[in-house]
N, C-alpha and C positions, 0 to 999 in steps of 0.2 A: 420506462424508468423502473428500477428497482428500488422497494419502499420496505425496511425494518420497523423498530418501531421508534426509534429516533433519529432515525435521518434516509435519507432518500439520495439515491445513488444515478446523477443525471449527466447525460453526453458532456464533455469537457468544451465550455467556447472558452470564445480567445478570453474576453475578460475572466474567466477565471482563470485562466494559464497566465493572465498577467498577475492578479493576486499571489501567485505563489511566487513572483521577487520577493517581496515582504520576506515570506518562510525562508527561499533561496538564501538569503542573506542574513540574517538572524543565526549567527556561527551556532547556540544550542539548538535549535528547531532543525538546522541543517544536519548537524552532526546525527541526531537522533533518526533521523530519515533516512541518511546516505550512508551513516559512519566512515569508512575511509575513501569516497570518493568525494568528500569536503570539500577539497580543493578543487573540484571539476564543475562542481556547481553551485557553488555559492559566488557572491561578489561579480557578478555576470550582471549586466548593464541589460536596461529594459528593452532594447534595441534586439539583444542577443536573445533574448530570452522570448519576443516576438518573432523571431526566424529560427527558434529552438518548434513553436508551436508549428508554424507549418510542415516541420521536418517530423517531429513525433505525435502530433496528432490529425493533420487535414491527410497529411500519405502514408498513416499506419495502416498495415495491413491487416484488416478486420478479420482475416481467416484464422491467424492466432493470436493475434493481442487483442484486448479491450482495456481500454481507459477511462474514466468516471469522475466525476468532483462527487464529494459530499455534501450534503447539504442537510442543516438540522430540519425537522420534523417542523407545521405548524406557521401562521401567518406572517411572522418575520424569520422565514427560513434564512440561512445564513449559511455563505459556502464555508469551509472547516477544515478540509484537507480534500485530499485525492485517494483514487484505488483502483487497481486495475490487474488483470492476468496478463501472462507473456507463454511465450514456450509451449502452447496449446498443443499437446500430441492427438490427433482424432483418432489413432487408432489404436492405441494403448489408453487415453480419454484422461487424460490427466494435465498440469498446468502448472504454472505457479504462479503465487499473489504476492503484492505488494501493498502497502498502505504507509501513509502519513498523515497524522493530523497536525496541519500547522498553526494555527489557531491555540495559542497555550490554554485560553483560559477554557477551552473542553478537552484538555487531558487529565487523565485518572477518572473521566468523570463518565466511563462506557461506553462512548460514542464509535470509538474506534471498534471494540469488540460486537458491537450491533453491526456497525458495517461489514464487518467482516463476514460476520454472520450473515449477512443477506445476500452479501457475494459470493458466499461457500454455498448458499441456498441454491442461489440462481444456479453455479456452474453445475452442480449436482443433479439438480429439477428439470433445468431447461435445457442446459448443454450433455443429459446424463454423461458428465464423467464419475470419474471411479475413483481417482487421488487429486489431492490438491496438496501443492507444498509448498513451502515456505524457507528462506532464509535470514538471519538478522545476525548482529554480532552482539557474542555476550553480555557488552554492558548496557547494553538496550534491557534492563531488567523488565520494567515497565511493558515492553511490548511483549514479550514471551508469557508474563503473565494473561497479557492478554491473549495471546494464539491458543495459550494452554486453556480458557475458559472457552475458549470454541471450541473445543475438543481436540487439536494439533499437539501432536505428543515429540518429541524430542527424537529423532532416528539416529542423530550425530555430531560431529565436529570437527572441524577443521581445524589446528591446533595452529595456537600462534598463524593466523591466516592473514587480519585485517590490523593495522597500526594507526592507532589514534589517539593524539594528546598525549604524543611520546611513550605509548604504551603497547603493548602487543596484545589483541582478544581474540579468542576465538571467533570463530562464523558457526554461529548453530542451526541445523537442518532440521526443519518439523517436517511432519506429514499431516494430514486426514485421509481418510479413506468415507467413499458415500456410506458405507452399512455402520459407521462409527458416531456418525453425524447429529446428532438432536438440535434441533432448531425451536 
C-alpha cells in the first residue's frame, strides 16, 4: 500500500468499485471526475457497473496501468475516491494520472493533493520515471489548483476541446518532471 499522510492508497476490490455508483451518479461529483464523458458513466445500473469491474480492474494490464481506492488515514479509515496511472511508457518512463474524490464532504479539504502526492512519490521513487502528466478541463478550477500545489505546471491547451453544461472548455495538460518534485 501506498501511505501519505492523509490517506493511504489500497488495490481496488469489488466493494469499493461498487461504492463509486453513489459518485457515478451524482450528476456534480460525476461531472467534476469525467467532465464530458457524463453521459458514459453516470446513471449505469449496479449490474453494469459490476461487469465494468471485471473488465477494468480483475483484466487490467498491470504493465501499464495501476488503479487504487483511497482511503482516509487512521481507525475509521474511510474509502473517498479513486487514483490510478494509465499510458506507462517504460522506456521514455513516464505516465499519466488520474484522480477523483467522490465523497463531497473531503473536498477542498487536501486529501486529493496528498494522494496525489503519494502517487507522484511512488511512480518517481519506486517505478523511477521521469514525467508524470495530467489532464482535466478548465472549469475543474478546484482540481488544477490542486495539481499546481504538487508541483504540475500547465504545458497547454486544447482549445474548445471538451462540451459541458451547454458550454465549450478547454482540456488543460500539466506535467511534473522527477527533479521538480518535493514531497
Amino acid at each position: 500500500m501506498i501511505t501519505g499522510k492523509k490517506v493511504q492508497l489500497r488495490p481496488v476490490s469489488l466493494e469499493d468499485y461498487k461504492r463509486t455508483y453513489d459518485w457515478n451518479n451524482d450528476e456534480e461529483t460525476a461531472k467534476m471526475g469525467v467532465g464530458d464523458s457524463l453521459f458514459r458513466l453516470s446513471h449505469v445500473s449496479l449490474e453494469q457497473l459490476e461487469d465494468a469491474y471485471e473488465q477494468a480492474i480483475l483484466k487490467l494490464d498491470k504493465r501499464d496501468t495501476g488503479s487504487f481506492s483511497i482511503y482516509t488515514l487512521g481507525e475509521k479509515a474511510e474509502h473517498i475516491g479513486v487514483i490510478g496511472y494509465r499510458e506507462l511508457h517504460i522506456v521514455s518512463r513516464r505516465c499519466t494520472v488520474g484522480i477523483g474524490i467522490g465523497e463531497k464532504a473531503y473536498w477542498g479539504k487536501g486529501y486529493g493533493t496528498d494522494a496525489l502526492k503519494a502517487l507522484v512519490h511512488y511512480l518517481f521513487q519506486t517505478m523511477n520515471l521521469n514525467r508524470v502528466q495530467l489532464d482535466t478541463w478548465s472549469g475543474n478550477v478546484r482540481a488544477i489548483r490542486s495539481y499546481e500545489k504538487c508541483g504540475f505546471v500547465i504545458e497547454g491547451r486544447l482549445r474548445n476541446d471538451v462540451y459541458i453544461d451547454g458550454q465549450y472548455y478547454d482540456t488543460v495538460v500539466m506535467g511534473l518532471l522527477k527533479e521538480e518534485f518535493q514531497y
